[in-house]
N, C-alpha and C positions, 0 to 999 in steps of 0.2 A: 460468407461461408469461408471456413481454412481447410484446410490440407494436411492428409493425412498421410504421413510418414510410410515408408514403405517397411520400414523395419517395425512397423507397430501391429502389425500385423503377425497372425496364428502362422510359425512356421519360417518366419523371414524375421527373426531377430537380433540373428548375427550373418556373417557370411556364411559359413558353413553350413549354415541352418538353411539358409534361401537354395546355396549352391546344389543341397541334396535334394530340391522340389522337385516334383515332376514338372513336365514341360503344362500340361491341362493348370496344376495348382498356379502355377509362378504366373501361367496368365492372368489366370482369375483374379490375382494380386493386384497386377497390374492393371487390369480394366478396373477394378473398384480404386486406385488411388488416384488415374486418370481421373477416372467420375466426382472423383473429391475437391479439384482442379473447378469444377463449374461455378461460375460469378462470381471467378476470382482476376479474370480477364490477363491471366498470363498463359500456361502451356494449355489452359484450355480458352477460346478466344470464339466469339460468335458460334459456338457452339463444335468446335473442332478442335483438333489438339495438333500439337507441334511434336514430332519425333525428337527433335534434337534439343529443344527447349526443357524435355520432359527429362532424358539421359542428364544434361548439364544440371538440372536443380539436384537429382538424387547425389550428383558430383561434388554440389555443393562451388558449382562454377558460378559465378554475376554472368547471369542471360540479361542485366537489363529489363527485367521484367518487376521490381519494384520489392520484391522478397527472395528471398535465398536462404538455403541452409550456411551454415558459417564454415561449412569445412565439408567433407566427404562423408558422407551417411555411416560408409561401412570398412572408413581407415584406408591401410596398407592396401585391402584385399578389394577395395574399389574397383578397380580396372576387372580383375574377375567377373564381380558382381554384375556392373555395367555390359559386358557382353552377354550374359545372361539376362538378363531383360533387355536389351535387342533381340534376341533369340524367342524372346516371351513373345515382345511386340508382332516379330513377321510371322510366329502362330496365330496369333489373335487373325490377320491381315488371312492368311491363310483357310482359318475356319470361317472369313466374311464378317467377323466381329468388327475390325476394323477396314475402311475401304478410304483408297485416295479421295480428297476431295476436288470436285468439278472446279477446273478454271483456278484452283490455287496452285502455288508449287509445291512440290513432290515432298517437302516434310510436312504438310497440314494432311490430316486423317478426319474423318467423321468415323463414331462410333455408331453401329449401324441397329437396325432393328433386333439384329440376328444379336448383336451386343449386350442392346437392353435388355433383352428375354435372360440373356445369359448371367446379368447383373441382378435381376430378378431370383435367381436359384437360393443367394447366399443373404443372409442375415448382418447385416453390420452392428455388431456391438459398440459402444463404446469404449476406445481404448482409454487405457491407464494415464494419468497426470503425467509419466516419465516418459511417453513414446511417442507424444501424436502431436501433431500442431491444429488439433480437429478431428471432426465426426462426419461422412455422411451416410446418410440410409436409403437404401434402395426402396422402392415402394414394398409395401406388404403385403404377404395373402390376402385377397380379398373375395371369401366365399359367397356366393349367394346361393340361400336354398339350402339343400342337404349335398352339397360340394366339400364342406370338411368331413362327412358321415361317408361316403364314398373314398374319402382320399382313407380313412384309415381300415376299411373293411379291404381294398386293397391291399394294403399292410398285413392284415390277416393275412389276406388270401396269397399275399409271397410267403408265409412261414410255413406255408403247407407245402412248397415247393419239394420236388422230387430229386434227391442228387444225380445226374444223368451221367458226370465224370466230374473229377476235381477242378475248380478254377470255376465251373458255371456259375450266375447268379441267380439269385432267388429274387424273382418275379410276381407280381400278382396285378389282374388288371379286372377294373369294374368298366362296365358300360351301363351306362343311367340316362332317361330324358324325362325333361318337366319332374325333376322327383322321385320318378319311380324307377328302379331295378330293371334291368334287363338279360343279364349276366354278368356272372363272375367266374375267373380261371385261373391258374397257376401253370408255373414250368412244369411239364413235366406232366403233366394230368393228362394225356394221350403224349406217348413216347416220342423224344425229341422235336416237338413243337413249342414256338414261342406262345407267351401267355395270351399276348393278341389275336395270334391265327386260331386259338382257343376258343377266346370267346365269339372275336367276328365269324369267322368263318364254321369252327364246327357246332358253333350253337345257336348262332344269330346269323345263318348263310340265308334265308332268305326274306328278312329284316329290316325295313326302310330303314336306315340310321342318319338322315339326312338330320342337323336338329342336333344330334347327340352328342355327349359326352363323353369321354373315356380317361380314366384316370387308373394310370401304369405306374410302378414302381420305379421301372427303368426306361431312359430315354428311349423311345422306339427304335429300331433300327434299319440302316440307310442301305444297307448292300446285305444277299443272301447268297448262297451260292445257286446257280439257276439249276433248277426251275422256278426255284421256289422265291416268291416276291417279301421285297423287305415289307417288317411291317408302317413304317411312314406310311410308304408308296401306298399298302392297302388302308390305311384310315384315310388317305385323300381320296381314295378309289372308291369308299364307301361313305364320303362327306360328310363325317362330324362337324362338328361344330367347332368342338371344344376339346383339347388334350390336355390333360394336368399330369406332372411326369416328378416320380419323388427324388429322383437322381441322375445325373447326365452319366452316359458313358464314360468309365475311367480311362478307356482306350484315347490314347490322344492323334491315333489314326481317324476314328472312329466320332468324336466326343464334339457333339456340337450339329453334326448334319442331318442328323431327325430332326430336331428343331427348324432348321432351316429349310427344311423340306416342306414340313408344314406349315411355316409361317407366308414358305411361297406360293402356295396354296391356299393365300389366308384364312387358316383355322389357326385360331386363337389357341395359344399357351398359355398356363399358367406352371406355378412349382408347387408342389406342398406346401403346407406350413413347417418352418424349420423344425417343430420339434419332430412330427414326422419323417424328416427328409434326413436328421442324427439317424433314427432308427433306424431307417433302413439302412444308411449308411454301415452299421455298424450291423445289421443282418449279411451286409453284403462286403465284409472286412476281408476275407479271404480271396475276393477278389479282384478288389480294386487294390489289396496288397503288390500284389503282381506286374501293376503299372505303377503304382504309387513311389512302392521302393526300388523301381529298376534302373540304375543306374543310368547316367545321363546318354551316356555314350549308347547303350542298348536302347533308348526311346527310337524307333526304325523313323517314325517323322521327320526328326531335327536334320538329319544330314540334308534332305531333300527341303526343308526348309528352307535352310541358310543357303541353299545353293540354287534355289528358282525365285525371280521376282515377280510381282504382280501380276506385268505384261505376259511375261512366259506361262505363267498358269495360265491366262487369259487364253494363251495361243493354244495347250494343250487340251484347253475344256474346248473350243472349237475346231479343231483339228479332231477329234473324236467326232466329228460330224460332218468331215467330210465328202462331200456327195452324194449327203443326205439331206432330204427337205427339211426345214427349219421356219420357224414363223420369225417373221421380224417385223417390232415395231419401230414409226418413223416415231419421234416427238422431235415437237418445235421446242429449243429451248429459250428464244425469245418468241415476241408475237402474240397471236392468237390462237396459235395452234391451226391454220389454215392448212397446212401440209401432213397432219399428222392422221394416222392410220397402219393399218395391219398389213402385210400383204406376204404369201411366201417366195421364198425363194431357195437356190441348194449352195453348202458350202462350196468352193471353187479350190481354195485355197487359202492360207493364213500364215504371215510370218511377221517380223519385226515391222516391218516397213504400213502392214496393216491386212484387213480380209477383204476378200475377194466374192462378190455373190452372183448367180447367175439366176436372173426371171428371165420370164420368156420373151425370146428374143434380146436381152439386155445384158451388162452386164456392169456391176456396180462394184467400186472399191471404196474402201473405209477405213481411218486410220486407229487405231487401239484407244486411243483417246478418245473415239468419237461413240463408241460402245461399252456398254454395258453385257453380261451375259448372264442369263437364269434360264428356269427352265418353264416350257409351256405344260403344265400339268395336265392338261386336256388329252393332248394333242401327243404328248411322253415321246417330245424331242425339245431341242434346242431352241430357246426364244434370246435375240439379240432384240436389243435395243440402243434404235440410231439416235444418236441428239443431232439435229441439222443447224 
């Protein structure tokens, strides 16, 4: 397998072109030309990728890794370019696409499950003779049953969408099992409700949906304003099976944590079929405008990007859970697994140095290295896990 140029790429042809990306686009880039890297046993290597390996090829530097571009990708304006995909990377790193890997050092990455779902969305064509040094392709739709017949009756059912104020998008969500039809909604079909809370709740509220399927237009959503529950939260709460989603969030706040929500939850994603997922793209142009064209400096993420690492996320997603009860798994990371199990305990404390847990009568500390942090979906608090 070769590798595929970053400038070969819709959007990233010259500098200027890449520089005006949103921060969501220029990732997207980014994780598909990583992925192009695979069995080529350079900046991607046993299955992991190298940060600085990755920045040097686009530079056109000898990493020593057996191939190289013969000069800088993108000229003079390199060093620009170059910080901007650093800035792509620690989004990616950010939305859980990318995660340090265990027991390597700190520039080896694994791209993570939350990654490949997300590699999953986009369709890799074949670039042109004059751009690419290679091709790869992410897997395909793979429908079974009347799962393409559902992804585009959803499609319908967003152009019925009701305008609620300018900027909203146009939504539509089917719920189907074994085949058959269960409901369909749009935005807007009872006054400012999502399409989801539509169908689950005001038309399927007392509905076993263990089993099912739901197929959205737009990535579900990860935060509401309370009272009211995002919709992820309520398809975990109501056990589907299965989510197929025609478009991720363009919000790059926003864009990527429905997915991950649900996949922590393991209920299966899939994406549309691309020519589905133009559509709506282009049903829904006015407002993914909005993020798309906002100037770099206006994307509200990137400052707080570039300016918190890994660890620090780590400490602020567990310091939100301070002296509240939390489940924590032990796993053995070598062994048998002899030591491994569940047990709770309540945050104490958490800073640099590592977290702090308090069981009864006990009290345990743990280095940031030595955890992991998600969420117990059950249970709708904090799940750490310990590697011993």
């Amino acid at each position: 397998m070769t590798v595929r140029r970053i400038s070969s790429f819709d959007g990233a042809s010259t500098a200027d072109d890449l520089l005006s990306l949103s921060a969501a686009k220029l990732a997207e880039i980014v994780l598909q030309h990583l992925k192009s890297y695979e069995g080529t046993h350079t900046v991607m290597q046993n299955g992991m990728v190298h940060r600085r390996y990755f920045i040097g090829m686009v530079e056109g530097r000898n990493m020593g890794l057996g191939i190289s571009n013969t000069k800088p990708e993108y000229g003079t304006k390199q060093p620009a370019v170059s910080e901007a995909l650093e800035e792509a990377w620690n989004w990616l790193v950010s939305q859980g696409m990318l995660m340090r890997a265990i027991d390597q050092p700190d520039e080896w990455y694994k791209i993570t499950r939350a990654g490949e779902t997300y590699l999953k969305a986009f369709n890799l064509s074949k670039p042109g003779q004059d751009g690419s040094l290679g091709a790869s392709h992410p897997a395909p739709f793979s429908p079974l049953g009347r799962d393409a017949d559902f992804c585009r009756l959803a499609v319908d059912e967003a152009r019925k969408s009701i305008s609620e104020d300018d900027g909203k998008p146009m939504v539509g969500a089917v719920v189907a099992r074994g085949g058959s039809l269960l409901a369909t909604a749009h935005r807007g079909e009872t006054p400012n409700n999502h399409a989801e809370y539509i169908a689950l709740e005001l038309k399927l509220p007392e509905a076993v949906l263990a089993g099912a399927s739901v197929y959205t237009t737009l990535e579900p959503c990860s935060k509401r304003n309370p009272p009211k529950m995002p919709c992820a939260e309520r398809l975990v709460q109501r056990k589907v099976r299965s989510v197929f989603i025609g478009m991720l969030d363009p919000n790059p706040d926003i864009q990527g944590h429905g997915v991950r929500l649900l996949r922590d939850a393991n209920i299966e994603v899939q994406f549309f079929p691309h020519e589905l997922m133009k559509e709506i793209e282009e049903l829904n142009r006015n407002f993914t405008r909005k993020f798309r064209d906002a100037p770099r400096s206006a994307v509200t993420s990137f400052p707080a990007i570039r300016a918190i690492s890994p660890d620090e996320q780590k400490i602020a997603d567990i310091l939100k859970f301070k002296g509240k009860p939390i489940t924590v798994f032990n796993k053995q990371k070598y062994g048998h697994g002899y030591l491994e199990g569940t047990f709770d305990a309540v945050i104490a404390d958490c800073d640099s140095l590592g977290v702090v847990l308090k069981t009864s009568g006990n009290e345990l500390s743990f280095s940031l290295s030595q955890i992991e942090v998600s969420r117990d979906m059950e249970r709708k608090t904090l799940k750490l896990t310990v590697y011993r």
